[in-house]
PyMOL Python script that loads the backbone (N, CA, C, O; Angstrom):
from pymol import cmd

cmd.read_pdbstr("""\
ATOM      1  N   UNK A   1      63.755 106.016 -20.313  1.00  0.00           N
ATOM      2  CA  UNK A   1      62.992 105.152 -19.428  1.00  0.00           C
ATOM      3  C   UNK A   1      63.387 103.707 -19.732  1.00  0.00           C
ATOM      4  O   UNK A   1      63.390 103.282 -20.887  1.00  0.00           O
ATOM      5  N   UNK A   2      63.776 102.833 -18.502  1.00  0.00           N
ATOM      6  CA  UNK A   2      63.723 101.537 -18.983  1.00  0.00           C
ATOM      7  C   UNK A   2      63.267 100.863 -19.286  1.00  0.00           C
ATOM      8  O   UNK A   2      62.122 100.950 -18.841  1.00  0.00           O
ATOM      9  N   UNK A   3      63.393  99.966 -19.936  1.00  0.00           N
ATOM     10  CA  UNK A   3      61.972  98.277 -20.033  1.00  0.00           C
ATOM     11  C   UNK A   3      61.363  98.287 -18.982  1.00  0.00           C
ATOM     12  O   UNK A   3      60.169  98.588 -18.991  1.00  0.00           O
ATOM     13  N   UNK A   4      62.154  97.893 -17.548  1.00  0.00           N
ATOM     14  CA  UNK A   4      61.100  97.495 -16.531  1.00  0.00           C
ATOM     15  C   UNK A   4      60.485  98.792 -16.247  1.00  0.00           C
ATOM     16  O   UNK A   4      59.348  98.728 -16.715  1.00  0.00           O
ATOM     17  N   UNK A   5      60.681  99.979 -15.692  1.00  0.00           N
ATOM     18  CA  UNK A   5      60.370 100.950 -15.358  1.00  0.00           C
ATOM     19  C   UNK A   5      58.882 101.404 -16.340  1.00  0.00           C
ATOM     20  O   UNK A   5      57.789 101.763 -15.903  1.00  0.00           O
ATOM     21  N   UNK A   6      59.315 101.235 -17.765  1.00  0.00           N
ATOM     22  CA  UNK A   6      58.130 101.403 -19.170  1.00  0.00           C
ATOM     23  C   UNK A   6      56.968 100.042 -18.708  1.00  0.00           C
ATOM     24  O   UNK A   6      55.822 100.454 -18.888  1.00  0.00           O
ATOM     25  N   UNK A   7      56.975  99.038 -18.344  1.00  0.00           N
ATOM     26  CA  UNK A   7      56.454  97.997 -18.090  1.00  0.00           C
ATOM     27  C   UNK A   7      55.567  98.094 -16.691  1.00  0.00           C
ATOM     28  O   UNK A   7      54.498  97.494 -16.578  1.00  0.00           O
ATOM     29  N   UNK A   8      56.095  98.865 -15.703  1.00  0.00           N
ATOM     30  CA  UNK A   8      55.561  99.021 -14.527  1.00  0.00           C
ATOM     31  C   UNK A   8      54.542 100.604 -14.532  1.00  0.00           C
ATOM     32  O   UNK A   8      53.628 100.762 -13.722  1.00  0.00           O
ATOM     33  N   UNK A   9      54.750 101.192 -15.119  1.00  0.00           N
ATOM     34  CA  UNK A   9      54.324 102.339 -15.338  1.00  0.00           C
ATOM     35  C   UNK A   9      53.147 101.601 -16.365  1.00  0.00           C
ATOM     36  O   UNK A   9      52.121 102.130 -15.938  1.00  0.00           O
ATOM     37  N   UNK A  10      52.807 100.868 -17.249  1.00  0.00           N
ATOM     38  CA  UNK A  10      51.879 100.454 -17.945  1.00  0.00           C
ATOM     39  C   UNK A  10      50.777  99.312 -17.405  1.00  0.00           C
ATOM     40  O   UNK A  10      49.638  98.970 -17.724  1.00  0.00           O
ATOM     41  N   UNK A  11      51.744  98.928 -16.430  1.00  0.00           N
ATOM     42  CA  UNK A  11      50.518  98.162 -15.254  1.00  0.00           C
ATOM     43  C   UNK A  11      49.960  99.008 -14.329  1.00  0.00           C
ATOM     44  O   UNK A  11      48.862  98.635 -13.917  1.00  0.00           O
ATOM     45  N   UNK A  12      50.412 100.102 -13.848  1.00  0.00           N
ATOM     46  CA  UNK A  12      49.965 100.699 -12.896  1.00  0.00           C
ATOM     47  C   UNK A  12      48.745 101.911 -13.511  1.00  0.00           C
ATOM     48  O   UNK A  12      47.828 102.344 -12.813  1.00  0.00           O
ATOM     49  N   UNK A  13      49.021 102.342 -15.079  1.00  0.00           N
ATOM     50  CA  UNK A  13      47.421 102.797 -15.745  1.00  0.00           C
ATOM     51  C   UNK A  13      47.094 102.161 -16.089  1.00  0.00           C
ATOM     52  O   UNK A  13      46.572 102.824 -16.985  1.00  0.00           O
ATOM     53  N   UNK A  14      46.664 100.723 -16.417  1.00  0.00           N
ATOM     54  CA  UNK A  14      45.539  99.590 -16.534  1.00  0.00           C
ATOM     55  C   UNK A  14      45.197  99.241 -15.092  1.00  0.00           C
ATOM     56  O   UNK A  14      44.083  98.735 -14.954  1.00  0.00           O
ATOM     57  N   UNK A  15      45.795  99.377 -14.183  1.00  0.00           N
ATOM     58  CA  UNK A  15      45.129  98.786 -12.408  1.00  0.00           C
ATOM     59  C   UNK A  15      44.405 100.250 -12.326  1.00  0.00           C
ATOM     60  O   UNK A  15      43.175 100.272 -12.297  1.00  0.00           O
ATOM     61  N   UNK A  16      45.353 101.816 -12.276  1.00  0.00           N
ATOM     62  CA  UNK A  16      43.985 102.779 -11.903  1.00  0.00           C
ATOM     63  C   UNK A  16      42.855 102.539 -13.035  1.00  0.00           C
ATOM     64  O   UNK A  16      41.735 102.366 -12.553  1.00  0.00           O
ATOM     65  N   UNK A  17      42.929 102.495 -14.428  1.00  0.00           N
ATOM     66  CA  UNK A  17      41.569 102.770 -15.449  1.00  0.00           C
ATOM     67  C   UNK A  17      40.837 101.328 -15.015  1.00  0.00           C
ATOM     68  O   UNK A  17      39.618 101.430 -15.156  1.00  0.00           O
ATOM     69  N   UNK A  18      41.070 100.584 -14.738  1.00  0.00           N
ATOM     70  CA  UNK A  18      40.063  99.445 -14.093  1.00  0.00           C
ATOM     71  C   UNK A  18      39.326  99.745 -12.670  1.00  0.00           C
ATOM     72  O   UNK A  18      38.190  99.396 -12.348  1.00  0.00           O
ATOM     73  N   UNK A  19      40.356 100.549 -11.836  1.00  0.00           N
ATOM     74  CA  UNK A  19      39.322 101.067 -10.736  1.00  0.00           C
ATOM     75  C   UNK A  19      38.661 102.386 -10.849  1.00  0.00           C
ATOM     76  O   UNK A  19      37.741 102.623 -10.066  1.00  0.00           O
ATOM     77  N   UNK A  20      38.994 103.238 -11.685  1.00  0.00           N
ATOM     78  CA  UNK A  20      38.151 104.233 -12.422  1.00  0.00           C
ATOM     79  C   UNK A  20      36.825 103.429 -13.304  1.00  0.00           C
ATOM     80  O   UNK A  20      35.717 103.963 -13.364  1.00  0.00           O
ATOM     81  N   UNK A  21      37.064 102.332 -13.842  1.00  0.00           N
ATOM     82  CA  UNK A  21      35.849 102.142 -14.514  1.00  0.00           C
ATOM     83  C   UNK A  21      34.869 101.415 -13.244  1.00  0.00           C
ATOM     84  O   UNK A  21      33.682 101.634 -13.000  1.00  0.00           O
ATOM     85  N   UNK A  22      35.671 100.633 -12.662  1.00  0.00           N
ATOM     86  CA  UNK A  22      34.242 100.131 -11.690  1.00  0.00           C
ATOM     87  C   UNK A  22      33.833 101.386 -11.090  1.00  0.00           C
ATOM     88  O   UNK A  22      32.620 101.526 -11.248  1.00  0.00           O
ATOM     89  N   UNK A  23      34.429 102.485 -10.380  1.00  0.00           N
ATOM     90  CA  UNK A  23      33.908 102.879  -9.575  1.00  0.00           C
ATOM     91  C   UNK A  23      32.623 103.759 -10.786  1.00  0.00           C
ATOM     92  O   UNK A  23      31.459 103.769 -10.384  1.00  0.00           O
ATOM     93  N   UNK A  24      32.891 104.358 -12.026  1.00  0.00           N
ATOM     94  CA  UNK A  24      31.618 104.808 -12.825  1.00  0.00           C
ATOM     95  C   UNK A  24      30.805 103.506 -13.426  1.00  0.00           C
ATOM     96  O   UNK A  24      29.919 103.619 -14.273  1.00  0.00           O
ATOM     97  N   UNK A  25      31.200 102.361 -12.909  1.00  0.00           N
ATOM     98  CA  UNK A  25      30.039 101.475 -13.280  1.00  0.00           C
ATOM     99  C   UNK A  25      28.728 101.220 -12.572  1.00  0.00           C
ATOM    100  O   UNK A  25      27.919 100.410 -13.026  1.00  0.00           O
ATOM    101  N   UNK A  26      28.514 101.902 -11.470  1.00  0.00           N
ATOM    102  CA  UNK A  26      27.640 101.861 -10.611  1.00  0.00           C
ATOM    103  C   UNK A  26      26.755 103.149 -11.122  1.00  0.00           C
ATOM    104  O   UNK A  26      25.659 103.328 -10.591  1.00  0.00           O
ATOM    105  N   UNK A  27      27.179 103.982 -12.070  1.00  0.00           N
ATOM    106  CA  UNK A  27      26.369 104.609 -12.373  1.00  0.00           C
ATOM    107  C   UNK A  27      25.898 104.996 -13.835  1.00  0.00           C
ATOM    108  O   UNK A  27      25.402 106.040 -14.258  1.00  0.00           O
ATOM    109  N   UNK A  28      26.192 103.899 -14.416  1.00  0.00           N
ATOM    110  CA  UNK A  28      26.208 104.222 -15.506  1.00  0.00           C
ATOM    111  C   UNK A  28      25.609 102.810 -16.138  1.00  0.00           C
ATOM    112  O   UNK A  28      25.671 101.695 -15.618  1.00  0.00           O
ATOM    113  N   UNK A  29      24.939 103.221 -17.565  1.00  0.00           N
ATOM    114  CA  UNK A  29      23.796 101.972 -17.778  1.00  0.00           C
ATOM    115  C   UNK A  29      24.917 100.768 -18.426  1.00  0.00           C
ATOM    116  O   UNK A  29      26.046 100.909 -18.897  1.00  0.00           O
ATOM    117  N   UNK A  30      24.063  99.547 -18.219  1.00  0.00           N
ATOM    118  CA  UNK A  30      25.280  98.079 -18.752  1.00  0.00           C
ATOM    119  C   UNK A  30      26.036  98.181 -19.955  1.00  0.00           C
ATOM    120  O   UNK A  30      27.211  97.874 -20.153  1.00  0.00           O
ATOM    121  N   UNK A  31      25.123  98.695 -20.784  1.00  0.00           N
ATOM    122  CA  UNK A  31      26.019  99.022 -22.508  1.00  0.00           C
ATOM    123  C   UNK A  31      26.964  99.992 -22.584  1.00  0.00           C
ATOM    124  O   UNK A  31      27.588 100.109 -23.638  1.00  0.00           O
ATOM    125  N   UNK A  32      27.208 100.774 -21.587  1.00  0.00           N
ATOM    126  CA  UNK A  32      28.289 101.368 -21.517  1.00  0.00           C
ATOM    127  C   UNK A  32      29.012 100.712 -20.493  1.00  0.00           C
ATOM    128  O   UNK A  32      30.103 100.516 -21.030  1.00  0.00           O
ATOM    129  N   UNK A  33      29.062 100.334 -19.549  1.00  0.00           N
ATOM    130  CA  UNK A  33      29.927  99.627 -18.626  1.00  0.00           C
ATOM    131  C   UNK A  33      30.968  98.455 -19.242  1.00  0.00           C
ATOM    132  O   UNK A  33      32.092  98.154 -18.841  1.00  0.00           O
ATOM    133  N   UNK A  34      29.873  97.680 -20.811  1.00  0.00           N
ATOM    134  CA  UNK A  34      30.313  96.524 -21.179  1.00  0.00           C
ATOM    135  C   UNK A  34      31.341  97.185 -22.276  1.00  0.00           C
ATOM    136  O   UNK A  34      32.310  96.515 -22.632  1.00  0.00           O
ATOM    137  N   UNK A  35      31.093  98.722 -22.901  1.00  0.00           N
ATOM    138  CA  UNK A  35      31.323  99.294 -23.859  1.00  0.00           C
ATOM    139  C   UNK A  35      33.148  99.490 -23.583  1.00  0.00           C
ATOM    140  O   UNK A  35      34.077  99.146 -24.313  1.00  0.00           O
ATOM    141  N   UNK A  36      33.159 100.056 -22.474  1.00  0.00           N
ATOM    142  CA  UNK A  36      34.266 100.141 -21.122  1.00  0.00           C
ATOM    143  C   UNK A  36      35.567  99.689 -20.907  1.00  0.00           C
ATOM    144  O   UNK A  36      36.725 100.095 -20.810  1.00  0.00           O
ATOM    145  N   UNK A  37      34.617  98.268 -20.861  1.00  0.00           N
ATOM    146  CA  UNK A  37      35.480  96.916 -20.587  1.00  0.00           C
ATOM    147  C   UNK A  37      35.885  96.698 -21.423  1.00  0.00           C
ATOM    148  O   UNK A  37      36.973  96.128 -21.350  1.00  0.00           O
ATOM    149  N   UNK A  38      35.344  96.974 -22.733  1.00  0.00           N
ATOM    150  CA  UNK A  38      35.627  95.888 -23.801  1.00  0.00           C
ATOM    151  C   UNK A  38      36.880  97.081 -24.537  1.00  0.00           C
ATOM    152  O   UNK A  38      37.641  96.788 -25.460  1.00  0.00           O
ATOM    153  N   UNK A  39      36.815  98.329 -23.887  1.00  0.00           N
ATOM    154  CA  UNK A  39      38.027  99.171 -24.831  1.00  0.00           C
ATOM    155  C   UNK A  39      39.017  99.456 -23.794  1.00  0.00           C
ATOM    156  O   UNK A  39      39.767 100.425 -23.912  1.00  0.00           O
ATOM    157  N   UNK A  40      39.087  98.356 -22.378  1.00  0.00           N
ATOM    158  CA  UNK A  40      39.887  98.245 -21.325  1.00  0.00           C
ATOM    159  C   UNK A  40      40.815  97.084 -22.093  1.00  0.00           C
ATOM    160  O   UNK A  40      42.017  97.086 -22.357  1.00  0.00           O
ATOM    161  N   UNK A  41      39.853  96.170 -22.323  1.00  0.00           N
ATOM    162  CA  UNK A  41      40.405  95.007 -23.269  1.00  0.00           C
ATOM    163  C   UNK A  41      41.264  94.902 -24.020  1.00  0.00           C
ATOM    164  O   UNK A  41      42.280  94.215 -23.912  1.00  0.00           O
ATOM    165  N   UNK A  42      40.880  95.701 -25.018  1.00  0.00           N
ATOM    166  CA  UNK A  42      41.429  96.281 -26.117  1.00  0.00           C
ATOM    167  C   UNK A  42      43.035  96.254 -25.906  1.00  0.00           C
ATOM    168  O   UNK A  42      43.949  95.532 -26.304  1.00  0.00           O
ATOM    169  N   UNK A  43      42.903  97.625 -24.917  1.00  0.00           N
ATOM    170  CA  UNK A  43      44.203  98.536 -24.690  1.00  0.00           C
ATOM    171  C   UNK A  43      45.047  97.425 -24.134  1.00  0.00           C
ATOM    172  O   UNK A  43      46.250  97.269 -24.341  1.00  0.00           O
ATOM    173  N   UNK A  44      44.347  96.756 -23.483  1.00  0.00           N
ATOM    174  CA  UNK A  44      45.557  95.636 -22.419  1.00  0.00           C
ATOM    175  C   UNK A  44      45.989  94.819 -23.042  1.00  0.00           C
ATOM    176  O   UNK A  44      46.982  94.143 -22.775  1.00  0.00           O
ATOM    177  N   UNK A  45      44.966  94.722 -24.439  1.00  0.00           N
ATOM    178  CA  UNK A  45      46.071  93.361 -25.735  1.00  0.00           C
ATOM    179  C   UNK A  45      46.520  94.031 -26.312  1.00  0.00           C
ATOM    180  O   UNK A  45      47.405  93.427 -26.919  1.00  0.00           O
ATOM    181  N   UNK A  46      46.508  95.427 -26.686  1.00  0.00           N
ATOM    182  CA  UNK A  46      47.664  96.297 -27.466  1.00  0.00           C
ATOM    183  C   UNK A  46      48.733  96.494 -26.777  1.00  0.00           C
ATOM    184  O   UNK A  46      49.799  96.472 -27.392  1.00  0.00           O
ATOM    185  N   UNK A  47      48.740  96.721 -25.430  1.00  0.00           N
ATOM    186  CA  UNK A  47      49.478  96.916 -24.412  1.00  0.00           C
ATOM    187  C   UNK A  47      50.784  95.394 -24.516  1.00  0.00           C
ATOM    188  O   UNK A  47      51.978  95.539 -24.775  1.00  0.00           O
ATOM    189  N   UNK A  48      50.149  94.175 -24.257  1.00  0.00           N
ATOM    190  CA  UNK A  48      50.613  92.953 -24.191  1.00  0.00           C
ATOM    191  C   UNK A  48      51.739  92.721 -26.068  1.00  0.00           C
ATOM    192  O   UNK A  48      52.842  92.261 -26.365  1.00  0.00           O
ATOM    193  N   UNK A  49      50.575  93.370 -26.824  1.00  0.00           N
ATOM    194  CA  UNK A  49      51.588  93.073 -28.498  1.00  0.00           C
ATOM    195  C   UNK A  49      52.345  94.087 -28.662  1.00  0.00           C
ATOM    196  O   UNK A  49      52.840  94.220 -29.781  1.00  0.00           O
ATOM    197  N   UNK A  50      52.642  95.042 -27.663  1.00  0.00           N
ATOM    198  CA  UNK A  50      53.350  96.051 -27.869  1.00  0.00           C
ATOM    199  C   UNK A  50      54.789  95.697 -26.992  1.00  0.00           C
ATOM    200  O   UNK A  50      55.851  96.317 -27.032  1.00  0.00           O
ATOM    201  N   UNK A  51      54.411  94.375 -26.117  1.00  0.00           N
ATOM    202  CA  UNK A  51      55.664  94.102 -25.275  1.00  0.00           C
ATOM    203  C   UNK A  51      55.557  95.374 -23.943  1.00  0.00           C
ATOM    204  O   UNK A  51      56.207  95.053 -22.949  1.00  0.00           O
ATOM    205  N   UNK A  52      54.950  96.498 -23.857  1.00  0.00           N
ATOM    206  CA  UNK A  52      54.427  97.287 -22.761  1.00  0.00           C
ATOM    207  C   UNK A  52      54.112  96.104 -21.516  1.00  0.00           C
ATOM    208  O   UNK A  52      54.722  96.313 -20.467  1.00  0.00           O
ATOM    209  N   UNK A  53      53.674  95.512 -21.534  1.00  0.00           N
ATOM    210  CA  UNK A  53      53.122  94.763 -20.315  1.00  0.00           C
ATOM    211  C   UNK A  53      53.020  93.095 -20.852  1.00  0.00           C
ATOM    212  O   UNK A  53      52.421  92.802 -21.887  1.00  0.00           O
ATOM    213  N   UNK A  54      53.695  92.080 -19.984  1.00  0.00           N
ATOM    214  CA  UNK A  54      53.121  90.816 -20.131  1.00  0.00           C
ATOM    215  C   UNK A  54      52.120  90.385 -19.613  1.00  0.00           C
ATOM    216  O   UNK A  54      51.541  90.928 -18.672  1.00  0.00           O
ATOM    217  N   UNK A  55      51.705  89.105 -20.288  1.00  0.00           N
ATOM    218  CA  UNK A  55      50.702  88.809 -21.124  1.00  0.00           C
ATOM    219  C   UNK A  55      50.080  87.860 -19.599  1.00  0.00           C
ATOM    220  O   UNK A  55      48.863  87.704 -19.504  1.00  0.00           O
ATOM    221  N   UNK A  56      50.856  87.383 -18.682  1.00  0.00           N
ATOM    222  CA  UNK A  56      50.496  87.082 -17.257  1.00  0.00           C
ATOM    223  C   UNK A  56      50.448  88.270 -16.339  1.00  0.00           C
ATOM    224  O   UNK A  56      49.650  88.290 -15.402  1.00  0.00           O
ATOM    225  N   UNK A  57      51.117  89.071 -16.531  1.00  0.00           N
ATOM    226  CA  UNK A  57      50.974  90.324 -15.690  1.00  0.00           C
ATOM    227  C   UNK A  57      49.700  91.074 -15.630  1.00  0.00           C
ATOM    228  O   UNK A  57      49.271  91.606 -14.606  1.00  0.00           O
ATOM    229  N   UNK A  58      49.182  91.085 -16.659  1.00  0.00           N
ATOM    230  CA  UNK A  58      47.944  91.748 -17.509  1.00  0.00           C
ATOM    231  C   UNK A  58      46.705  90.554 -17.163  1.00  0.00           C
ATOM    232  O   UNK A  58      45.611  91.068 -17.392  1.00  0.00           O
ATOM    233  N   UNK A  59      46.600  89.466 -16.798  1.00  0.00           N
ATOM    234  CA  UNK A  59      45.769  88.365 -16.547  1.00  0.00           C
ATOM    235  C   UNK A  59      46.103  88.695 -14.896  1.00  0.00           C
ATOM    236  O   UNK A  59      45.123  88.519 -14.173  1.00  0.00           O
ATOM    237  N   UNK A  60      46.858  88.970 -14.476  1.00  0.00           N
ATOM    238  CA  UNK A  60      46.813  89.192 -12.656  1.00  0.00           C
ATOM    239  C   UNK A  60      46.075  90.380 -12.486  1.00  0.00           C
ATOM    240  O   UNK A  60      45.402  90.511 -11.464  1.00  0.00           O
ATOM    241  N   UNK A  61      46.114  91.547 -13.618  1.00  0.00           N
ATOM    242  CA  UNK A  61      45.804  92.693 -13.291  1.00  0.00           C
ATOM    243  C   UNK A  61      44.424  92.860 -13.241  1.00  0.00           C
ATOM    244  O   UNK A  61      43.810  93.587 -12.460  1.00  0.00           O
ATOM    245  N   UNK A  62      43.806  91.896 -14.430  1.00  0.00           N
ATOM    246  CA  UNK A  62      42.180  91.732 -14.474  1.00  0.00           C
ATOM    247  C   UNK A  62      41.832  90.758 -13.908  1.00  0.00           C
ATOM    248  O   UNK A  62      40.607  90.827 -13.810  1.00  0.00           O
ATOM    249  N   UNK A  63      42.327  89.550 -13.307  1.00  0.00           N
ATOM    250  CA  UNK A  63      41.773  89.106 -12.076  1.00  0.00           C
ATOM    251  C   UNK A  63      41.631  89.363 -10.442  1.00  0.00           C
ATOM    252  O   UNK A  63      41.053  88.639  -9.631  1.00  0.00           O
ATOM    253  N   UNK A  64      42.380  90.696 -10.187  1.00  0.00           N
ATOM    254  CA  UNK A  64      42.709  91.457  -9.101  1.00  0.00           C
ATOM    255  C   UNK A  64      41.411  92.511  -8.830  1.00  0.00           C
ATOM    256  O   UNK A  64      40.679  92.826  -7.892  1.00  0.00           O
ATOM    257  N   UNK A  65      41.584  92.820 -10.127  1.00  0.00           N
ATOM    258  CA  UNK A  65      40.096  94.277 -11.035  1.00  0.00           C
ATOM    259  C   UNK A  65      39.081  93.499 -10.069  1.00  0.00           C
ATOM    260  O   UNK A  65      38.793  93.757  -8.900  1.00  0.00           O
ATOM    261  N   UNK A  66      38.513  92.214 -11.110  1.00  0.00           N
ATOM    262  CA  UNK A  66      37.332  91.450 -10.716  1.00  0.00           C
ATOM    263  C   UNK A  66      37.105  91.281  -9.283  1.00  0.00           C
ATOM    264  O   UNK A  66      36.079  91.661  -8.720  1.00  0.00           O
ATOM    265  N   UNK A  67      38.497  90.459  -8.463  1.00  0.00           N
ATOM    266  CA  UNK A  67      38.117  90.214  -7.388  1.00  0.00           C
ATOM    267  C   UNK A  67      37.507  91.600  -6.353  1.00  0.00           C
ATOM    268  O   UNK A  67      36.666  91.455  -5.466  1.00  0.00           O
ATOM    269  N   UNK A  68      38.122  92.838  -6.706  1.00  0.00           N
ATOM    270  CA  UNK A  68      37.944  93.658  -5.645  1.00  0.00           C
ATOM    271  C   UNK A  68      36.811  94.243  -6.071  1.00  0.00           C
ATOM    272  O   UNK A  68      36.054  94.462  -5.125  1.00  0.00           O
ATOM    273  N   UNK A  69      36.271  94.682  -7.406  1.00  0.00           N
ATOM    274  CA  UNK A  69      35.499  95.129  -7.702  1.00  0.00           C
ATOM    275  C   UNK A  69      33.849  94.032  -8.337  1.00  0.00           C
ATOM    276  O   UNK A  69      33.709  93.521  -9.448  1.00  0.00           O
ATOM    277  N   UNK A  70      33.160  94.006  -7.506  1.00  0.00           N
ATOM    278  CA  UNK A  70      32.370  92.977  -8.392  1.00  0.00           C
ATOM    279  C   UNK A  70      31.471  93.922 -10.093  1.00  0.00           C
ATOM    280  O   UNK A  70      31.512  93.490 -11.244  1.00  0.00           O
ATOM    281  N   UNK A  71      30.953  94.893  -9.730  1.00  0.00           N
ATOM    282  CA  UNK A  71      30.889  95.547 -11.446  1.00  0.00           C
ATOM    283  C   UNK A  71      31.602  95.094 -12.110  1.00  0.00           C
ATOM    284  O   UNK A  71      31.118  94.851 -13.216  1.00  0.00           O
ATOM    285  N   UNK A  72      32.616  94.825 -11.990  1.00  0.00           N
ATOM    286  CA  UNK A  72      33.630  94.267 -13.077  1.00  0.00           C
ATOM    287  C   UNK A  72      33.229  92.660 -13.444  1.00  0.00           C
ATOM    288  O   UNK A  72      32.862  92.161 -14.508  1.00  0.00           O
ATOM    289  N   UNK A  73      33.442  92.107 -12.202  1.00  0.00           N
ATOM    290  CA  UNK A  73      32.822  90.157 -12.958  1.00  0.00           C
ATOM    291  C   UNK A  73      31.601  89.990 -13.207  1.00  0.00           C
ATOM    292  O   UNK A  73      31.153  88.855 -13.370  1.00  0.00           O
ATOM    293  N   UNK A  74      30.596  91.427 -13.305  1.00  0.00           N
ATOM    294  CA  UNK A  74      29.310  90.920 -14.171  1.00  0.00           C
ATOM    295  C   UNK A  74      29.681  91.141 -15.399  1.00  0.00           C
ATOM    296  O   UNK A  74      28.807  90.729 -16.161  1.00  0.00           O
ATOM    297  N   UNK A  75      30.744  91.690 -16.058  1.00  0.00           N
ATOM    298  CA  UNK A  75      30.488  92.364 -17.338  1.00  0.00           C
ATOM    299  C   UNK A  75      31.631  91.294 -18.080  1.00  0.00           C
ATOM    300  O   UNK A  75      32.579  90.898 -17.402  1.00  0.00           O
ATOM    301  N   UNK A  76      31.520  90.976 -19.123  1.00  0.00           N
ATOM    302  CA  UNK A  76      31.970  90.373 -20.031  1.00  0.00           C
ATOM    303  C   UNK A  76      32.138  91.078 -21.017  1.00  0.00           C
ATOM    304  O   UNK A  76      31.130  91.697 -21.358  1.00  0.00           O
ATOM    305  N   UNK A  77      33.703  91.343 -22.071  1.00  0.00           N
ATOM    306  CA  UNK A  77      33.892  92.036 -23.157  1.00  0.00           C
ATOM    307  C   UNK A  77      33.893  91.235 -24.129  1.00  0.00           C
ATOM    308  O   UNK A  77      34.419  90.129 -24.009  1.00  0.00           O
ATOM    309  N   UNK A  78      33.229  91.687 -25.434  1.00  0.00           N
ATOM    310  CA  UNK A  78      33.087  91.242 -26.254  1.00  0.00           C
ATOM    311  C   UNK A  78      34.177  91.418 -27.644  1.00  0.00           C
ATOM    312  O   UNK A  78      33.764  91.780 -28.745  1.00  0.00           O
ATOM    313  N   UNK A  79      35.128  91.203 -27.454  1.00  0.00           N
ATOM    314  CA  UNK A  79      36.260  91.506 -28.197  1.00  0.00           C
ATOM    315  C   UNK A  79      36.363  91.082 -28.981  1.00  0.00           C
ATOM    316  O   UNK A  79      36.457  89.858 -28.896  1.00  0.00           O
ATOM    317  N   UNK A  80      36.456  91.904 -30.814  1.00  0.00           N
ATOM    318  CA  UNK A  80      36.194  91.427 -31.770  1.00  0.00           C
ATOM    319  C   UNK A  80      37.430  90.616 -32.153  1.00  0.00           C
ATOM    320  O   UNK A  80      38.496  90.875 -31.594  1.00  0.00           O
ATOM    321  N   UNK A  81      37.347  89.538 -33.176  1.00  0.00           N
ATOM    322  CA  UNK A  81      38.198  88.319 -33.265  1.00  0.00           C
ATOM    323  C   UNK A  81      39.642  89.308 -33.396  1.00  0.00           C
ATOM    324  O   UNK A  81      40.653  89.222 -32.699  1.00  0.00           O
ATOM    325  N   UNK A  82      39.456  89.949 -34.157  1.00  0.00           N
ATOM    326  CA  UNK A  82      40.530  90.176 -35.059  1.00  0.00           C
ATOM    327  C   UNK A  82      41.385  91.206 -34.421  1.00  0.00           C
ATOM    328  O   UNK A  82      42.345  91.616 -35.073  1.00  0.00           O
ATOM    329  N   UNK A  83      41.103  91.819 -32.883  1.00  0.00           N
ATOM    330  CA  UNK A  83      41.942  92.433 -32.293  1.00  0.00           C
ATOM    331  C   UNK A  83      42.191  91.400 -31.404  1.00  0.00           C
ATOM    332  O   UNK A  83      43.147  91.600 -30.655  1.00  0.00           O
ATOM    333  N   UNK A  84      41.504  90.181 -31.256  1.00  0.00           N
ATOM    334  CA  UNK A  84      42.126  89.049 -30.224  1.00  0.00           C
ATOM    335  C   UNK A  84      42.913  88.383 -30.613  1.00  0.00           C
ATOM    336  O   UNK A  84      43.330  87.499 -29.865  1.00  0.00           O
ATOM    337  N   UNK A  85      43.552  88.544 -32.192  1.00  0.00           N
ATOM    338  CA  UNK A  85      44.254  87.395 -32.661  1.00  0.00           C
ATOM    339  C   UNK A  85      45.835  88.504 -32.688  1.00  0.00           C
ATOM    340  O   UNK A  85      46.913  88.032 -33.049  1.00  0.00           O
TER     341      UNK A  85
END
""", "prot")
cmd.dss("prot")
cmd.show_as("cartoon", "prot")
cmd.util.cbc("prot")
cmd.orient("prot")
């Protein structure tokens, strides 16, 4: 598999698991919705330090999430320092 091909294939399961999570955020209580997000988070900065996906590509992908889905721009992840650094 190539770089780009490995790279496009890793944006395209962070765009479906972001519309998989809004669409179970409507039914499911906030501490798990935020629980969600925040191990959507996660994956998309492991994703980004893994060179899998850049680090603007991955900021289009969760501002795309938000815009279409509003469940998504109520919830804020709380991402501990030390997987943000």
């Amino acid at each position: 598999m190539t770089e780009d091909a490995r790279c496009r294939r890793t944006a395209n399961l962070l765009i479906a698991r972001l519309d998989a999570l809004a669409r179970a955020a409507d039914r499911l209580p906030h501490p798990e919705v935020e629980r969600l997000v925040e191990l959507a988070s996660v994956a998309t900065m492991r994703a980004v330090a893994l060179e899998l996906l850049d680090a603007d590509r991955a900021e289009s992908i969760w501002d795309d999430a938000r815009r279409r889905h509003p469940a998504l721009r109520a919830v804020e992840a709380q991402v501990p320092p030390a997987l943000a650094a």
